[in-house]
C-alpha positions in Angstrom: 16.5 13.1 -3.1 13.8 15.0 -1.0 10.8 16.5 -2.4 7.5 18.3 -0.9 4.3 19.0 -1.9 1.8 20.8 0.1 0.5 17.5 1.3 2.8 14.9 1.2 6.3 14.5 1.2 8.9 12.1 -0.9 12.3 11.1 0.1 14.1 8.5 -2.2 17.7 6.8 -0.6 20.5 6.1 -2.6 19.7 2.0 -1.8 16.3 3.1 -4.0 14.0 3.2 -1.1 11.1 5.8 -1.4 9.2 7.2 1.9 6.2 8.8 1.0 4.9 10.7 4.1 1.1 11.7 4.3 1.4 15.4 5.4 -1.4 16.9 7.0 -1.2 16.1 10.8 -3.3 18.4 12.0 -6.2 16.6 10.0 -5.2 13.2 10.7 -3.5 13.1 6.9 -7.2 13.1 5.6 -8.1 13.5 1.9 -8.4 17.1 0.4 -8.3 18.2 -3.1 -5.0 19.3 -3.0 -4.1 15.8 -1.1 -5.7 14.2 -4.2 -3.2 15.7 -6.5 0.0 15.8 -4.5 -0.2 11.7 -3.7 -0.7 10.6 -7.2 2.5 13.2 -8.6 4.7 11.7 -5.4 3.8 8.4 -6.9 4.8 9.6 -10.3 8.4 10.8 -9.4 9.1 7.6 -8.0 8.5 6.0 -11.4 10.2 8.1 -13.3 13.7 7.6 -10.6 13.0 3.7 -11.3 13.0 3.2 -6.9 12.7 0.0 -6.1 10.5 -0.5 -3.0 8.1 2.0 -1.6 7.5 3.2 2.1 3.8 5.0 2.6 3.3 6.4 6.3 1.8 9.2 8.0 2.9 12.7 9.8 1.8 12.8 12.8 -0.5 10.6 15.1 -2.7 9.3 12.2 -1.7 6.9 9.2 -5.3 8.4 7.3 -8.5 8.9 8.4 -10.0 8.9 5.1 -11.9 11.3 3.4 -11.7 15.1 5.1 -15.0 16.0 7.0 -15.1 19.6 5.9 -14.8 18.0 1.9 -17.5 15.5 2.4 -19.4 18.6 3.8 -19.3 20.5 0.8 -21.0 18.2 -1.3 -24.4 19.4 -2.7 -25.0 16.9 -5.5 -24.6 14.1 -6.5 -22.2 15.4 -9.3 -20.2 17.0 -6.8 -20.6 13.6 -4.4 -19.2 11.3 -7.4 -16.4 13.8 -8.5 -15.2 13.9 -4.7 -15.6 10.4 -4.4 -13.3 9.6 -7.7 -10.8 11.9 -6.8 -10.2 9.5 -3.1 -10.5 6.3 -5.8 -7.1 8.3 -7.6 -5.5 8.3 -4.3 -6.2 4.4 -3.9 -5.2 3.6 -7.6 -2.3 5.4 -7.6 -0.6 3.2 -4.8 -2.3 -0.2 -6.1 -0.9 0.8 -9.6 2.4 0.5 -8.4 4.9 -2.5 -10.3 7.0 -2.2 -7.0 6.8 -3.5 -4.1 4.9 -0.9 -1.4 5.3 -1.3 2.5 2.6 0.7 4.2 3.7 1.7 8.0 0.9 2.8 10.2 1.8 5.0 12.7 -1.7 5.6 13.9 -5.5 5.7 13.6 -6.6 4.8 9.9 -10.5 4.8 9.0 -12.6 4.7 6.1 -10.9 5.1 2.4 -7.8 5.0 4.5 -8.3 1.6 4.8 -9.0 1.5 1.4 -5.3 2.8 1.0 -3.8 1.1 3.6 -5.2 -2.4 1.8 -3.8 -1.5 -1.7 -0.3 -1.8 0.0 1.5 -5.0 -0.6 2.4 -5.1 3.1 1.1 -3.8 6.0 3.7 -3.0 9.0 1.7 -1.8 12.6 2.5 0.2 15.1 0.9 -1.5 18.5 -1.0 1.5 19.0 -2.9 1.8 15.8 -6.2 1.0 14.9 -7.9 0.5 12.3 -11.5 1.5 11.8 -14.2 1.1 9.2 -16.7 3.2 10.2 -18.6 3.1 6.9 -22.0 2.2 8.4 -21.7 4.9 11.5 -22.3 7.5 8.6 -24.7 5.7 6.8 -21.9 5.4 4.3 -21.2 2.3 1.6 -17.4 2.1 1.6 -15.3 3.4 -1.3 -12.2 3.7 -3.1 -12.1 0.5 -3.0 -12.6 -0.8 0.3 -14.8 -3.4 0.3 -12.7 -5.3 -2.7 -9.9 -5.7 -0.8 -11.3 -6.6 2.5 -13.3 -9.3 1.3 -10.2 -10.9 -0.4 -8.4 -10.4 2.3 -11.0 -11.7 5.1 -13.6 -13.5 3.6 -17.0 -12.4 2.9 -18.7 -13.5 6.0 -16.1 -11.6 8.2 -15.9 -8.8 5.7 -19.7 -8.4 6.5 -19.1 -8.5 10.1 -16.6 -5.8 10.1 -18.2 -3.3 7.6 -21.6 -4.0 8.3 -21.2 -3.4 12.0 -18.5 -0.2 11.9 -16.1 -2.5 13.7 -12.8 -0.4 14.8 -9.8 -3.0 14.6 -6.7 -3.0 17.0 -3.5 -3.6 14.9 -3.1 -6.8 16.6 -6.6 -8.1 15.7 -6.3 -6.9 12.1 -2.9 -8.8 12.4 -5.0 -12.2 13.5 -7.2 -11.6 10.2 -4.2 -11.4 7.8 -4.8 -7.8 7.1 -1.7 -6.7 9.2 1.4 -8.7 8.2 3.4 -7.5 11.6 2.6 -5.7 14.7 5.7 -3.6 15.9 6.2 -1.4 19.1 5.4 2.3 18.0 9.3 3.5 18.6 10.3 0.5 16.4 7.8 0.9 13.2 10.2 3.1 10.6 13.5 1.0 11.2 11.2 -2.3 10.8 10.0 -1.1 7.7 12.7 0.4 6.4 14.7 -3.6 7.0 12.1 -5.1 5.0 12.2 -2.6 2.5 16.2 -2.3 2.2 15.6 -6.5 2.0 13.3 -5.9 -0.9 15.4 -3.3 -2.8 18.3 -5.6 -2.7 16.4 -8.8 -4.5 16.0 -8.7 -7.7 13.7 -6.1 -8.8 12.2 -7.6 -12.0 11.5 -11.0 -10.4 9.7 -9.0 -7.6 7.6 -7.2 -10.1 6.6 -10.3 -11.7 5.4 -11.8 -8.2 3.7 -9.0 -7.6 1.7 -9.6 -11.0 1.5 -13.1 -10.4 0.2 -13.0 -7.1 -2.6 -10.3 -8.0 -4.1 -12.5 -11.0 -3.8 -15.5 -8.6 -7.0 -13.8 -6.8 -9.2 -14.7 -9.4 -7.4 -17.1 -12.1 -7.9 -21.1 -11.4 -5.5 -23.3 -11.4 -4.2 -24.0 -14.7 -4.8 -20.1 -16.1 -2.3 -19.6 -13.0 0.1 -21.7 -13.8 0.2 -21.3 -17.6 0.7 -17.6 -16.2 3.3 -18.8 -14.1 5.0 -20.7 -17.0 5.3 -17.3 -19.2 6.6 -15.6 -16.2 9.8 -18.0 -15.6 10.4 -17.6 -19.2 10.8 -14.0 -18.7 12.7 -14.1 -15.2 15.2 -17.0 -16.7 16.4 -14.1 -19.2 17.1 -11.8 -16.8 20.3 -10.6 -15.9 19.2 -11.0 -11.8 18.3 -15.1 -13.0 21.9 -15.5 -14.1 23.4 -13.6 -11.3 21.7 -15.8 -9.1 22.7 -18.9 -10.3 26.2 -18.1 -10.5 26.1 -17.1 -6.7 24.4 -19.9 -5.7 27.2 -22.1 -7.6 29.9 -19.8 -6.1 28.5 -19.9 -2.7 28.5 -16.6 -2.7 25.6 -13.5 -1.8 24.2 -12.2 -5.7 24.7 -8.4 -6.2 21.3 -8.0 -7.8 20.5 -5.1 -10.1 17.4 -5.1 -10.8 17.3 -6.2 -14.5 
């Protein structure tokens, strides 16, 4: 199925991949209002067909360069500031809100609550060419939407620091050394990479990937034994799948499982 919006665009395969394209090129896929309220609806529809992996990219040369100019502009209180501010976080909390699994392929130039967006992906697919650049600071701005929490999970505080305290702009095979990237691909090569690992993904099993996904975000701040008591309830619930017992009859039958999902 293919669906628009003003601002973005949503395609969803038969193999129960979604592409969600960011669809103003002409402003580097930057946040607007109407932005605000397209991305989260996308995200929506993709529930509601029950897809199982999801594909976020950019139109043109630019994955997202964050918030747009003339928006940020407009603000003449701090009302105004918070409400437009919020609206960016719904963007960001849309795609971490996501049970599936969600493949973010930068095509190009992403900078501030774009990499706020680009962070709340599960994985992160490069193009050689893009960079990535939080440029906070050269505003006088404090990050948002969520930037700061996930590069400082992702990084480490004191590199964190370094990057956001001194604007750095990050090629995608430097963000790739600081286990922000997961792959740097040639430019020409980005979709059909991303779309392997997401046909990969959308043939396991769907529930189990959901529960990793769950797992692996309370692993950020559980300890050790909250973790594992978690992981304990979590086999219980994948060992009654349907994908569990599939599994172990292919592996018994030397054989590929046909997963479904359930």
């Amino acid at each position: 199925m293919l669906k628009e919006w003003e601002t973005v665009k949503l395609e969803i395969s038969d193999n129960g991949v979604a592409v969600v394209t960011l669809n103003r090129p002409e402003y580097m896929n930057s946040f607007n209002v109407e932005l605000c309220q397209d991305y989260p609806q996308a995200c929506q529809v993709i529930k509601e067909h029950d897809a199982k992996v999801m594909i976020l990219t950019g139109a043109g040369r630019g994955f997202c360069s964050g918030g747009d100019v003339s928006v940020l502009a407009a603000m003449d209180s701090p009302a105004k500031s918070k409400w437009t501010y919020d609206q960016s976080t719904g963007v960001v909390k849309a795609t971490y809100e996501m049970e599936i699994p969600v493949i973010a392929a930068v095509n190009g130039a992403v900078a501030g609550a774009g990499t706020a967006l680009l962070m709340a992906c599960d994985m992160i697919i490069a193009a050689d060419t893009a960079k990535i650049a939080f440029n906070f600071i050269n505003v006088a701005f404090c990050p948002d939407s969520g930037a700061s929490y996930f590069l400082t999970r992702l990084v480490g505080y004191q590199k964190a620091a370094e990057i956001l305290m001194l604007g750095k702009v990050l090629k995608s095979q430097e963000a790739e050394q600081l286990g922000i990237v997961n792959k740097v691909v040639a430019a020409d090569d980005l979709m059909d990479e991303a779309l392997r690992w997401a046909g990969r993904l959308a043939a396991g099993p769907g529930y189990t990937l959901k529960m990793d996904k769950k797992l692996l975000r309370a692993a950020m701040s559980n300890d050790f034994y909250e973790q594992a008591e978690l992981e304990s309830m979590y086999q219980v619930l994948t060992w009654s799948s349907d994908d569990f017992k599939e599994g172990t009859r292919a592996f018994l039958e030397k054989r590929p499982p046909e997963f479904k999902g359930k």
